[in-house]
Backbone as a chain_set.jsonl record, in Angstrom:
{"seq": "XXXXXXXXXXXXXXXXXXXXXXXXXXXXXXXXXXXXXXXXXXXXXXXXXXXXXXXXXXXXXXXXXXXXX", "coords": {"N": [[-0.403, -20.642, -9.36], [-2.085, -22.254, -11.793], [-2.127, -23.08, -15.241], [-4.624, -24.232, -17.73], [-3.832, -26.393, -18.661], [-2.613, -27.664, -16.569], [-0.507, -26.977, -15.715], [2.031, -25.333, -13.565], [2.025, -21.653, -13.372], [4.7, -19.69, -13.412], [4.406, -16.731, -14.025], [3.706, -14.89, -12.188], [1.137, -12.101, -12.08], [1.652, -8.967, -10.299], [-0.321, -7.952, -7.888], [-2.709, -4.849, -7.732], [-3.152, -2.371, -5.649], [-4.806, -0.088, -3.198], [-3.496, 2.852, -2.119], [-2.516, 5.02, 0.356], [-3.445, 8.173, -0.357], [-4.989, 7.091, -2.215], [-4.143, 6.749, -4.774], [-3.382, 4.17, -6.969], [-1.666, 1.608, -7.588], [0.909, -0.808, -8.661], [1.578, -3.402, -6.117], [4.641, -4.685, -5.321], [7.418, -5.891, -3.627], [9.056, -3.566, -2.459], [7.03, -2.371, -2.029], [6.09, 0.556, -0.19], [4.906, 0.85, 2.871], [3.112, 0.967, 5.907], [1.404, 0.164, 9.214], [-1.491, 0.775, 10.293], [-3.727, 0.924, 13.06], [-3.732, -1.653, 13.038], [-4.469, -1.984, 10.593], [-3.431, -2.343, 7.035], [-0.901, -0.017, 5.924], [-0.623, 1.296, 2.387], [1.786, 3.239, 0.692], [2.34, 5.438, -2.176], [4.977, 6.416, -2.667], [8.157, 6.449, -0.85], [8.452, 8.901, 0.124], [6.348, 9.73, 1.049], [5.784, 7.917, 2.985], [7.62, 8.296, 4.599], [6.663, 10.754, 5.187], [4.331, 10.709, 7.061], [5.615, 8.869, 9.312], [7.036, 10.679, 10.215], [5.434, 13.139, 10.719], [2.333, 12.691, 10.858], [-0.021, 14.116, 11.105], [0.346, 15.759, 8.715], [0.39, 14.277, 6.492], [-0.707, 12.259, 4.125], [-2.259, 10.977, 5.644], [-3.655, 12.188, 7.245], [-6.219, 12.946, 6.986], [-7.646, 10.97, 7.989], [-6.152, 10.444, 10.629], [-7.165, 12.874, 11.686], [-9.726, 12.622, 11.597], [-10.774, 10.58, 13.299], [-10.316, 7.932, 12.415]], "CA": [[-1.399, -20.464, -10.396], [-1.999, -22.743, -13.118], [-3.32, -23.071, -16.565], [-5.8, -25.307, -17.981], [-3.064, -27.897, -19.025], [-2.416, -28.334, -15.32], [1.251, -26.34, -15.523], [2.43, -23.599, -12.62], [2.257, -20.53, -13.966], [5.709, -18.911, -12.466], [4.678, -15.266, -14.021], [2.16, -14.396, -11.348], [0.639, -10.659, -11.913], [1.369, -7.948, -8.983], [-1.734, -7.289, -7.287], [-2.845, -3.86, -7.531], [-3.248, -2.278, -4.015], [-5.231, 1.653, -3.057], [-2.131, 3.542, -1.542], [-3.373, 6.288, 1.535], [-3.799, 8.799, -0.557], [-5.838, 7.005, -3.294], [-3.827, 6.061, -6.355], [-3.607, 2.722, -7.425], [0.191, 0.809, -7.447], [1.624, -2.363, -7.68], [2.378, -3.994, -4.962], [6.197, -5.167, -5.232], [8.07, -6.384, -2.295], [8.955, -2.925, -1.705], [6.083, -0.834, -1.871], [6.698, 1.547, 1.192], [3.923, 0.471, 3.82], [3.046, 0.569, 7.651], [0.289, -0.413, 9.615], [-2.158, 2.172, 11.277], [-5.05, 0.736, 13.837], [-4.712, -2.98, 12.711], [-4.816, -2.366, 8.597], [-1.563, -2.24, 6.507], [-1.391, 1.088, 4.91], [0.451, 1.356, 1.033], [2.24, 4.547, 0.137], [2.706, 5.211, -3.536], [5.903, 6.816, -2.542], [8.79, 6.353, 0.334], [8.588, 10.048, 1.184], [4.763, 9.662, 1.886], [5.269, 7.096, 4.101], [8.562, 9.0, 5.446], [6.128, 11.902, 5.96], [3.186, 10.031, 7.579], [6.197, 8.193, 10.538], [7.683, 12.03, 10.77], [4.24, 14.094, 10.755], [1.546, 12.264, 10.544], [-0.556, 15.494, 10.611], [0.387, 16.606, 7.738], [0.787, 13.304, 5.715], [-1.698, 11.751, 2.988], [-3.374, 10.17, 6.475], [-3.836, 13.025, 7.953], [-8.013, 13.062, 7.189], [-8.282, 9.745, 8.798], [-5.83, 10.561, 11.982], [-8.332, 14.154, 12.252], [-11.264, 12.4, 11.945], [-10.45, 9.628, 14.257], [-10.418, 6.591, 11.758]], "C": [[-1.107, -21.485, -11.496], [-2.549, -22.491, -14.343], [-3.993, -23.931, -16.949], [-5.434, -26.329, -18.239], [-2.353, -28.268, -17.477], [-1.027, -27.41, -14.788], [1.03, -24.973, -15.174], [2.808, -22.734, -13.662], [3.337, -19.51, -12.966], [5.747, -17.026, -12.982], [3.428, -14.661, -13.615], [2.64, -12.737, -11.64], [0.917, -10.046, -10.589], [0.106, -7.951, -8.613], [-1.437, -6.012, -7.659], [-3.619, -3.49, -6.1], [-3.784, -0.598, -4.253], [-3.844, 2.177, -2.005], [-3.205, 4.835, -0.602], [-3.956, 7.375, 0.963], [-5.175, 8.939, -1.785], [-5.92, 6.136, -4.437], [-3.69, 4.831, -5.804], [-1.913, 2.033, -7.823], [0.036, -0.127, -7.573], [1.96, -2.844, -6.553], [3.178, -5.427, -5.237], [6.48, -5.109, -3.652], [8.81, -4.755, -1.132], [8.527, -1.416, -1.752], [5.967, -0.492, -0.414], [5.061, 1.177, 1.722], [4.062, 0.749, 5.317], [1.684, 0.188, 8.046], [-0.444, 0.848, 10.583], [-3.732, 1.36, 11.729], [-5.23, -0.688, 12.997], [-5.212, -3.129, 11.21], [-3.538, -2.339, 8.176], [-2.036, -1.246, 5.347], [-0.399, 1.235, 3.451], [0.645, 3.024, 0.91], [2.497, 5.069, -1.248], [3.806, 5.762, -3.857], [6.849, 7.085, -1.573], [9.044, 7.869, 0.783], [7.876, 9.864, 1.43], [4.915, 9.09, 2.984], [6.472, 8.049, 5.121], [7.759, 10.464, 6.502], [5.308, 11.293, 6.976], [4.321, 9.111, 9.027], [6.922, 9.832, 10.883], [6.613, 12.983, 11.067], [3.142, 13.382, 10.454], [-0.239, 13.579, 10.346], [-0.948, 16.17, 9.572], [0.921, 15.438, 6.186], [-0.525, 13.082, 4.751], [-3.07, 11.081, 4.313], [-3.929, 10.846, 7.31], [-5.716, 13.533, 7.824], [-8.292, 12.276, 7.598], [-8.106, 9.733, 10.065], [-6.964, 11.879, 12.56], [-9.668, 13.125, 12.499], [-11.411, 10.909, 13.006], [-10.705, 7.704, 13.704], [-10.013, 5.546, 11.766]], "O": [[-0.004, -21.543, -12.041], [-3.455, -21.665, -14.458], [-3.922, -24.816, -16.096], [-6.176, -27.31, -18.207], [-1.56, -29.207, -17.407], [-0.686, -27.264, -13.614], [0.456, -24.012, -15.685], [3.619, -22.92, -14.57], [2.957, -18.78, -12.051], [6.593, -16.21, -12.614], [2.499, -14.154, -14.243], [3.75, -12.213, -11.547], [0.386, -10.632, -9.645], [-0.618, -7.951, -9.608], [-0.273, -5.719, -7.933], [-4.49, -4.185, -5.577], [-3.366, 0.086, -5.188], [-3.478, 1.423, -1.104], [-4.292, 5.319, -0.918], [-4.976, 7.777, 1.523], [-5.901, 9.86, -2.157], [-6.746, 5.374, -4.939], [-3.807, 4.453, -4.638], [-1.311, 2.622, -8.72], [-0.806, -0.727, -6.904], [3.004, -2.382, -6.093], [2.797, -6.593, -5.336], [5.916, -4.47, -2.763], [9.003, -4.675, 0.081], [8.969, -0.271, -1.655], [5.75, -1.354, 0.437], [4.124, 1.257, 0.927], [5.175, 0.734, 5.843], [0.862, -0.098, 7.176], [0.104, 1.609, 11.38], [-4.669, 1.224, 10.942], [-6.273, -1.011, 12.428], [-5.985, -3.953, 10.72], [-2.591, -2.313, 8.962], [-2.858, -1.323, 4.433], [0.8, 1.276, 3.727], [-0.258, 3.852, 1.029], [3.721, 4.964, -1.178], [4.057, 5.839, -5.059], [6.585, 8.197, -1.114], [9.789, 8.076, 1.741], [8.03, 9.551, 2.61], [4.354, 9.511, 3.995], [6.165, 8.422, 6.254], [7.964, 10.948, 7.615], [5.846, 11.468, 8.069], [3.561, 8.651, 9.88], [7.329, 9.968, 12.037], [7.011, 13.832, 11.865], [2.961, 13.57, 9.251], [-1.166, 13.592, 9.536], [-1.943, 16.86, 9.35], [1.584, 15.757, 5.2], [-1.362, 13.984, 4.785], [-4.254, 10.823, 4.099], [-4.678, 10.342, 8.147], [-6.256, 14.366, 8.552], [-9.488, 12.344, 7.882], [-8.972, 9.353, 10.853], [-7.489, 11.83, 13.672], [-10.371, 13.024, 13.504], [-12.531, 10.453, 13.236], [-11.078, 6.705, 14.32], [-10.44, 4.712, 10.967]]}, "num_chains": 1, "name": "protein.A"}
């Protein structure tokens, strides 16, 4: 990124990213993620995602795995 005088801007902004269940996060290097059907899913918390690889059933993704998303 630069600025208008031509000079890298080395304090690039996080993106903000939707997390499975909704909220809204940074995405840092280690926002808890996996991939489900070919998307990359964000967690807004490493139990979520812990739940969602141990139960997915009963995880934050669990209205997308029911409804066949």
């Amino acid at each position: 990124m630069t600025d208008s005088g031509g000079i890298i801007d080395e304090a690039v902004q996080p993106q903000e990213v939707e997390t499975a269940c909704g909220a809204r996060v940074l995405l840092l290097p280690d926002t808890p993620r996996a991939m489900y059907r070919d998307e990359l899913i964000y967690f807004c918390m490493p139990e979520c995602k812990k739940t969602y690889e141990t139960d997915p059933y009963n995880s934050c993704l669990a209205g997308r795995l029911l409804m066949n998303r």
